[in-house]
N, C-alpha and C positions, 0 to 999 in steps of 0.2 A: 504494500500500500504506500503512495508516493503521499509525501506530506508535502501541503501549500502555506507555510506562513503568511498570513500577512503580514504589512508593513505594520508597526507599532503605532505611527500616528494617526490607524483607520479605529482602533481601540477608543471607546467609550471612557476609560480610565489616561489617556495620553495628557488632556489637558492639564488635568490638575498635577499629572509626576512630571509635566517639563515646565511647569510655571515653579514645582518646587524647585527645580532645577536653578531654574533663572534667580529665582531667592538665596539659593549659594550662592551664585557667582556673583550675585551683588554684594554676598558678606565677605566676598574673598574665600571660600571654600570650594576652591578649584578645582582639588586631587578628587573630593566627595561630589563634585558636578560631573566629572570627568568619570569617574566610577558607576554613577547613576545612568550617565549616557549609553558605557557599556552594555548594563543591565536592560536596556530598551532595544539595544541591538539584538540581544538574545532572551526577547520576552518571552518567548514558548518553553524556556525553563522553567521550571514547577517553582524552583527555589525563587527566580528573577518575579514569578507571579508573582510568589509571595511576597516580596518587596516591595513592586510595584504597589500590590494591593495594599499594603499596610500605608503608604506614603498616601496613597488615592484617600484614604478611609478620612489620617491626620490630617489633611485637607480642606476634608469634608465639614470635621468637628471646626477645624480654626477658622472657617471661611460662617458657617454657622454658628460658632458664638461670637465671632466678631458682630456677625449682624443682630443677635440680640444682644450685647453691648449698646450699638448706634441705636438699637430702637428702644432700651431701657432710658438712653442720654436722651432721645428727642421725648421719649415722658418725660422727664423731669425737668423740662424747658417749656413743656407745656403748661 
C-alpha cells in the first residue's frame, strides 16, 4: 500500500503550530523554531502528531483565555 502524505500546511492544526513558531523567532528561540519546522516536515510521525497536537491544543487555551481576559477588561469599563 503506497502512502500519500500530505503537505502539513493543508492540516487543520498548521495555523496555530506555525504562528507558534513565528512566537519563537520573535523571542529569539531559533534552534526550538528550527526544530518545530522539522517536526512539520515529518508530520505523519505519530510522535511529531503528538507535538504538533499538544502545541495546536496550548494555542487553543492561550488564544481563548486571552479573549476572556479582553472580555472580562471590557466588563469592567462598562
Amino acid at each position: 500500500m503506497e502512502h500519500n502524505y500530505n503537505d502539513f500546511s493543508e492540516n487543520p492544526l498548521a495555523p496555530l503550530f506555525y504562528q507558534y513558531i513565528e512566537i519563537l523567532k520573535s523571542r529569539c528561540f531559533l534552534k526550538e523554531a528550527e526544530d518545530l519546522e522539522k517536526i512539520a516536515q515529518q508530520h505523519y510521525l505519530p510522535e511529531n502528531r503528538q507535538i504538533i497536537t499538544k502545541i495546536a491544543i496550548e494555542m487553543q487555551k492561550a488564544a481563548v483565555s486571552n479573549e476572556v481576559n479582553k472580555f472580562e477588561q471590557l466588563l469592567k469599563r462598562l
